[in-house]
C-alpha positions in Angstrom: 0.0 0.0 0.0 1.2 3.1 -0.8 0.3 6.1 1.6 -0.3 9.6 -0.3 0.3 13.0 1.6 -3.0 12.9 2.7 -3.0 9.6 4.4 -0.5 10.8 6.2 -1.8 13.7 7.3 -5.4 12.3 8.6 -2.9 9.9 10.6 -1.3 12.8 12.0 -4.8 13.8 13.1 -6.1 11.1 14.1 -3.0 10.6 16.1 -3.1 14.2 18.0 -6.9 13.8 18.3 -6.4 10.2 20.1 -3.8 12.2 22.4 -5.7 15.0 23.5 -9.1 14.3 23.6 -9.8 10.9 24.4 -6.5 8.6 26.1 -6.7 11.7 29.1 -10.2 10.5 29.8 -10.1 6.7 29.2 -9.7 5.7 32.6 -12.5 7.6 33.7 -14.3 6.5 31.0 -14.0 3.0 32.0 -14.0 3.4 35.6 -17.6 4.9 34.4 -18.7 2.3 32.1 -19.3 4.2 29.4 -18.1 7.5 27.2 -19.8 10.8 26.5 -20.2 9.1 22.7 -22.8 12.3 21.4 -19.8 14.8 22.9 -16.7 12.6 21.5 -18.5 12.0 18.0 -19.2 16.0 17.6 -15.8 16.4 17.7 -15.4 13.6 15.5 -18.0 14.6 13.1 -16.4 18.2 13.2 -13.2 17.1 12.0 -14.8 15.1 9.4 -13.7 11.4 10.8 -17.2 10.1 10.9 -17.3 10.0 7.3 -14.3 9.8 5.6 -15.8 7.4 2.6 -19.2 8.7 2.7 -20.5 10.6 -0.4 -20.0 14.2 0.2 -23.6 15.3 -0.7 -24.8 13.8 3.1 -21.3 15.4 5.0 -18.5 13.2 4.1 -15.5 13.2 2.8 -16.1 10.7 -0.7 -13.0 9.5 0.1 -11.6 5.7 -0.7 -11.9 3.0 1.9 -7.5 3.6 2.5 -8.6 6.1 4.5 -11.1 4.9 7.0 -8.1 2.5 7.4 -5.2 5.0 8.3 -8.3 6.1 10.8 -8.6 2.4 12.4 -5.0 2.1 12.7 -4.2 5.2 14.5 -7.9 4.3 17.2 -5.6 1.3 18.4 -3.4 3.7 19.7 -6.9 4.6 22.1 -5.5 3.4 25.5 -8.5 1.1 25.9 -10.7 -1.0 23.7 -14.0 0.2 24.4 -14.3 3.5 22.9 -12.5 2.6 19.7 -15.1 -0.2 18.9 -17.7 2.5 19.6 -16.2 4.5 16.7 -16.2 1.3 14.6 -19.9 0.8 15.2 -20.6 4.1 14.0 -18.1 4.5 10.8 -17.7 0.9 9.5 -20.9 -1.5 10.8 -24.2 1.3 11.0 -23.6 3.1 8.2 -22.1 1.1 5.4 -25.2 -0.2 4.0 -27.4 3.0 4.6 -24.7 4.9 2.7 -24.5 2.5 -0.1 -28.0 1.6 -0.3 -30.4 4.2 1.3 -33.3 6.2 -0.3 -31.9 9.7 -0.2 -34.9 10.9 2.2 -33.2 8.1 4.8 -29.5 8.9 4.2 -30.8 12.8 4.9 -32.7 12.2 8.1 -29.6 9.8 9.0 -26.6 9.3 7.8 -26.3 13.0 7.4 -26.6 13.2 11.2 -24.4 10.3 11.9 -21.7 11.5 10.2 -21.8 15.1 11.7 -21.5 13.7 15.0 -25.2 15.0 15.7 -26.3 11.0 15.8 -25.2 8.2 17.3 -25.9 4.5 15.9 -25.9 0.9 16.3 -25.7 -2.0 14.8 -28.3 -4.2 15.7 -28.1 -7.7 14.4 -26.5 -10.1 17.1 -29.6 -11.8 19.2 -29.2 -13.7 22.6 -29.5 -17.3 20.5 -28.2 -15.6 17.1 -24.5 -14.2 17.3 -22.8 -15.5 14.4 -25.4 -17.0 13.1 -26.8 -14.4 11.6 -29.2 -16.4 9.5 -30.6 -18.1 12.7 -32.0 -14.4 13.9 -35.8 -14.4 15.4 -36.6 -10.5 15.0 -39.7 -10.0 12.9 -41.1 -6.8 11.1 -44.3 -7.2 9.8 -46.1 -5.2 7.0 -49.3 -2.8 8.3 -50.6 0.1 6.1 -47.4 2.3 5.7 -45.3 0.4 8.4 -43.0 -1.9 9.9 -44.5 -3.3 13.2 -41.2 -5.1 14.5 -41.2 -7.4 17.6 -37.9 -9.1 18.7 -34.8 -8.1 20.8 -31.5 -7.5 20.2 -28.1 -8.7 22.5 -24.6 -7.3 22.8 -25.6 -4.0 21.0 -22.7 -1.9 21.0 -23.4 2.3 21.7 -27.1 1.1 22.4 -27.9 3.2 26.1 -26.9 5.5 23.8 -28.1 5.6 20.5 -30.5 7.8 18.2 -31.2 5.0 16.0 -30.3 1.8 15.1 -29.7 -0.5 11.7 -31.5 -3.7 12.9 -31.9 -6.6 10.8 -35.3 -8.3 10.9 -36.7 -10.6 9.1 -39.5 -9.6 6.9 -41.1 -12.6 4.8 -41.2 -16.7 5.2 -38.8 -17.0 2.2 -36.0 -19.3 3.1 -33.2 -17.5 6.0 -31.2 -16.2 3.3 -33.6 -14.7 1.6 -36.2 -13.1 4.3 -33.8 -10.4 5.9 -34.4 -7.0 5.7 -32.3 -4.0 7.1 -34.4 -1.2 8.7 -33.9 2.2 10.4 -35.3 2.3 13.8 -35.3 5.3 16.0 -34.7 4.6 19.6 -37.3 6.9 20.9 -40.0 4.8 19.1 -42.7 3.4 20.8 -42.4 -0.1 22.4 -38.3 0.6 22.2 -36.5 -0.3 25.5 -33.1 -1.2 26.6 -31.8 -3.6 29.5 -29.5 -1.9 31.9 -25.9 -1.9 30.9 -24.3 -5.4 30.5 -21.7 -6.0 32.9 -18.5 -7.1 30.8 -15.3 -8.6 31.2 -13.6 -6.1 29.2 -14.6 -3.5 27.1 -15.7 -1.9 30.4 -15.9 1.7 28.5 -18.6 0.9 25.2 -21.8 0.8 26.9 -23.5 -2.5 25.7 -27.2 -3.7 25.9 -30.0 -5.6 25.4 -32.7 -3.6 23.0 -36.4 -5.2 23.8 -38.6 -4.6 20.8 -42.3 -4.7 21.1 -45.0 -3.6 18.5 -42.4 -1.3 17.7 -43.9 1.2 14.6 -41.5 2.7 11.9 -42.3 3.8 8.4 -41.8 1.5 5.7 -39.6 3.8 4.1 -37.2 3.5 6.8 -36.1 0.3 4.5 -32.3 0.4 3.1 -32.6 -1.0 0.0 -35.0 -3.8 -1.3 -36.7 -6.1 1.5 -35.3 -9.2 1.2 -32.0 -8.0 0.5 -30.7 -7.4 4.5 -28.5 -10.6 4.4 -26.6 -10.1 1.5 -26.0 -6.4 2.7 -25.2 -7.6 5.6 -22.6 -9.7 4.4 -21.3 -6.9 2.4 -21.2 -5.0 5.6 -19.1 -7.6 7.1 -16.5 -7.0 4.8 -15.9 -3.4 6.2 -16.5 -4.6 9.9 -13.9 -7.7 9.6 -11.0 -4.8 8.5 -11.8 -2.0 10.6 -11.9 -4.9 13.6 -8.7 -6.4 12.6 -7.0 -2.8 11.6 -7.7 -1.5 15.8 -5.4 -4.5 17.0 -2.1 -3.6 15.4 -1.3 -0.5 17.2 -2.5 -1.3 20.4 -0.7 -4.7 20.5 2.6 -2.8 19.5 2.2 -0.2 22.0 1.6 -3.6 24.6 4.7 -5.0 23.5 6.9 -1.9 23.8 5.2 -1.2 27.6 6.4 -4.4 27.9 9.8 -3.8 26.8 10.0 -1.0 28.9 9.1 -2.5 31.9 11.2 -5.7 31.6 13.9 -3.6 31.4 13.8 -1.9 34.8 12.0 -5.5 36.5 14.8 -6.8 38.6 15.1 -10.5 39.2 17.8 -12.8 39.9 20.3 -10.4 39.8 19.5 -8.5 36.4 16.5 -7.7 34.7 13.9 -9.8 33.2 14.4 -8.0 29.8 18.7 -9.4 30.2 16.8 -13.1 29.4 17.0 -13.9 26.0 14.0 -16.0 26.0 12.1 -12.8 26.7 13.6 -11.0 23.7 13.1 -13.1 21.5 9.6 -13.8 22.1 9.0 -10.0 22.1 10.6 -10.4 18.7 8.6 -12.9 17.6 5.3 -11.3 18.7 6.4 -8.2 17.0 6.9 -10.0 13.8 3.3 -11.4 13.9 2.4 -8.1 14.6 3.7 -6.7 11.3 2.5 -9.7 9.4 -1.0 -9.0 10.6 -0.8 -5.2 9.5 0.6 -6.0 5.7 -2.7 -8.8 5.8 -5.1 -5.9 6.3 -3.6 -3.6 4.3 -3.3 -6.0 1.2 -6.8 -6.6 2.1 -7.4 -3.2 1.7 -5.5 -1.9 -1.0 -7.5 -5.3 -3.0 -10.9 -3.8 -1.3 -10.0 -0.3 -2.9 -9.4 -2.1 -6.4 -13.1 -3.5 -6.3 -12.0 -6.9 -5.3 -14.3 -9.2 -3.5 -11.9 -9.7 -0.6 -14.1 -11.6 1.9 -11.0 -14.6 2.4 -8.4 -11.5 2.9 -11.1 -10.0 5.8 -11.9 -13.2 7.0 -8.4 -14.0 7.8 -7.3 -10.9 8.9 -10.3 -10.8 11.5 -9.0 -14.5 12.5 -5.6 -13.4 12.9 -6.6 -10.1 14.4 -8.3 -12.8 17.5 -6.2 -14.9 17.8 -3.0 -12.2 18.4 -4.9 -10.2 20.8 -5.1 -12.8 22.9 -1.7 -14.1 22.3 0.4 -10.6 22.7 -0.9 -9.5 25.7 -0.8 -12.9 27.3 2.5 -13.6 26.7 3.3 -10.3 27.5 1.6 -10.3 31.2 3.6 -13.1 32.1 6.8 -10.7 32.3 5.2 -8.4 34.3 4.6 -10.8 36.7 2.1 -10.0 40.1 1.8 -6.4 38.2 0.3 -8.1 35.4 -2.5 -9.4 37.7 -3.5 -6.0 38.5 -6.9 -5.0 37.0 -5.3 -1.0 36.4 -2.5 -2.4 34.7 -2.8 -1.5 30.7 -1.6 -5.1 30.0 -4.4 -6.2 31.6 -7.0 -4.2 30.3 -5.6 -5.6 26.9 -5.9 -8.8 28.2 -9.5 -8.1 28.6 -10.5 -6.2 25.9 -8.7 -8.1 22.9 -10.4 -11.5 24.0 -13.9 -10.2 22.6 -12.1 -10.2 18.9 -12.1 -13.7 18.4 -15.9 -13.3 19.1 -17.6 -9.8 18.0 -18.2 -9.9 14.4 -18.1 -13.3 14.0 -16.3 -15.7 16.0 -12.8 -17.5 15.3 -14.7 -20.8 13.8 -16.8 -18.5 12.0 -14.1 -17.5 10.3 -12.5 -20.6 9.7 -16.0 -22.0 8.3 -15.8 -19.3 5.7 -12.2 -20.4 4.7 -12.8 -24.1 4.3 -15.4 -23.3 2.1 -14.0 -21.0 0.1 -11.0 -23.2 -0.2 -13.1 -26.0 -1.4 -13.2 -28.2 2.2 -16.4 -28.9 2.0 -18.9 -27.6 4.7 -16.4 -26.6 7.0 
């Protein structure tokens, strides 16, 4: 991939941005459980991050995807992983298909909104017996006079407690699972609406995340991206997007792990030197630095192929695989030098620790992923 002046100088922003408005507040922000996403994403939206590939008729930027890339990379440098998956939600899994596919009354009324920072949104697909499964969801939105009346609920909803509306896939005929799925606006402050208290996580302690409740909720039938029927193969398409911007947050971050890690070794006194004088340590640091770099070239192949027009779901589906499984190999392997320390729930190994292990899960799980690649490599059903 080759990087322009103006990637480079969106990572400089991003870069300063992630400095000085958000890693000074991220402990609060997970100490709290959540972060002031309306006030962040008006900064965002100011700047013109929330839409960097977005036409620029609604607000964006009409940019190629390169860019919302250099803009994933530089949120893994976000001290936590909690607010930079909140950012995801909103650039790279709510908005893709309403962009690509939306009436322009809907991409007016939302997307515009969304990517000024004025907005907030969801994704709402995952269901509490439906998470990777996506064909298995139970949500249904049924036709009466103009509208959708949608019954259903919705699990593990990212920026839910605190969303203005959310891209929720229902389904919305008796055609086979494939073929019955339709992706609809809903507002939060509709009718019959409601949301579960905050799930208590393991990590990710700073995205606020939910259970939405939907009952004989109303919404216009124009509030339809695209065709009904067509939600699953958006959807899919969607998952493209989501699978690089997911992978894309992890390479920063773990670097930033290992160097801590580095760092402290160095001054760690055991046995008469420090831990970082063992060679075994440095050259697993090595090693996991390598991997490191061989994930990043992944992605950005990926995306440079993406940018081309390429179907590249086996590049994203690998990266997002690799992405999992590193973030929870780095920051394990690299807790074990810190020792007791490394135990501590403060400790920003630890928080890694935490947060990382949700990426061989979110967005499809780690045998997800590897059901997608035995098909595509002609294994059979995988």
């Amino acid at each position: 991939m080759i990087f322009t002046t103006e990637h480079n100088e969106l990572r400089r922003t991003v870069a300063r941005f992630v400095e000085e408005e958000i890693n000074p507040h991220v402990d609060a922000w997970e100490e709290a459980g959540i972060f002031p996403a309306h006030e962040l994403f008006k900064k965002m939206g100011d700047l013109g991050l929330l839409g960097i590939s977005k036409p620029e008729e609604y607000g964006g930027l009409g940019l190629d995807y390169s860019y919302e890339m250099v803009l994933a990379e530089e949120l893994g440098g976000i001290n936590c992983g909690g607010v930079p998956m909140g950012i995801s939600v909103q650039t790279n899994m709510a908005t893709p298909a309403l962009a690509r596919f939306g009436s322009d009354e809907l991409k007016r009324e939302f997307l515009a909104p969304a990517i000024a920072g004025d907005m907030v949104c969801s994704i709402a697909v995952s269901e509490p017996h439906a998470g990777s499964d996506v064909a298995a969801i139970s949500t249904t939105a049924v036709k009466d006079g103009d509208d959708y009346v949608i019954n259903g609920t919705k699990m593990w909803i990212t920026n839910s407690t605190q969303a203005d509306f959310l891209c929720l896939l229902a389904n919305t005929g008796d055609a086979p699972a494939h073929k019955n799925k339709s992706l609809i606006v809903v507002p939060t402050k509709s009718k019959g609406v409601s949301f579960s208290e905050k799930l208590n996580k393991l990590g990710m302690r700073s995205s606020d995340t939910a259970q939405i409740f939907l009952d004989d909720v109303r919404v216009p039938q124009r509030h339809l991206i695209g065709r009904e029927g067509d939600g699953f193969r958006m959807q899919m398409m969607q998952f493209q997007e989501e699978r690089l911007c997911a992978a894309m947050l992890g390479p920063k971050g773990m670097t930033n792990t290992i160097q801590a890690t580095i760092d402290y070794a160095r001054d760690r006194k055991i046995f008469g030197g420090s831990v970082l004088d063992n060679q075994v340590v440095q050259y697993r640091l090595a090693e996991l630095q390598t991997e490191v770099e061989a994930l990043r070239a992944l992605i950005w192949h990926a995306t440079e192929a993406y940018v081309n027009g390429e179907d590249v779901t086996k590049l994203a589906t690998m990266a997002k695989l690799k992405a999992g499984k590193l973030a929870r190999e780095v920051p394990d392997a690299c807790l074990q030098y810190w020792g007791g320390m490394g135990f501590m729930w403060d400790n920003p190994v630890s928080r890694s620790y935490r947060d990382g292990r949700l990426t061989s899960i979110g967005g499809g799980s780690d045998e997800t992923m590897l059901r997608i690649l035995t098909r595509m490599m002609g294994m059979g059903n995988g």
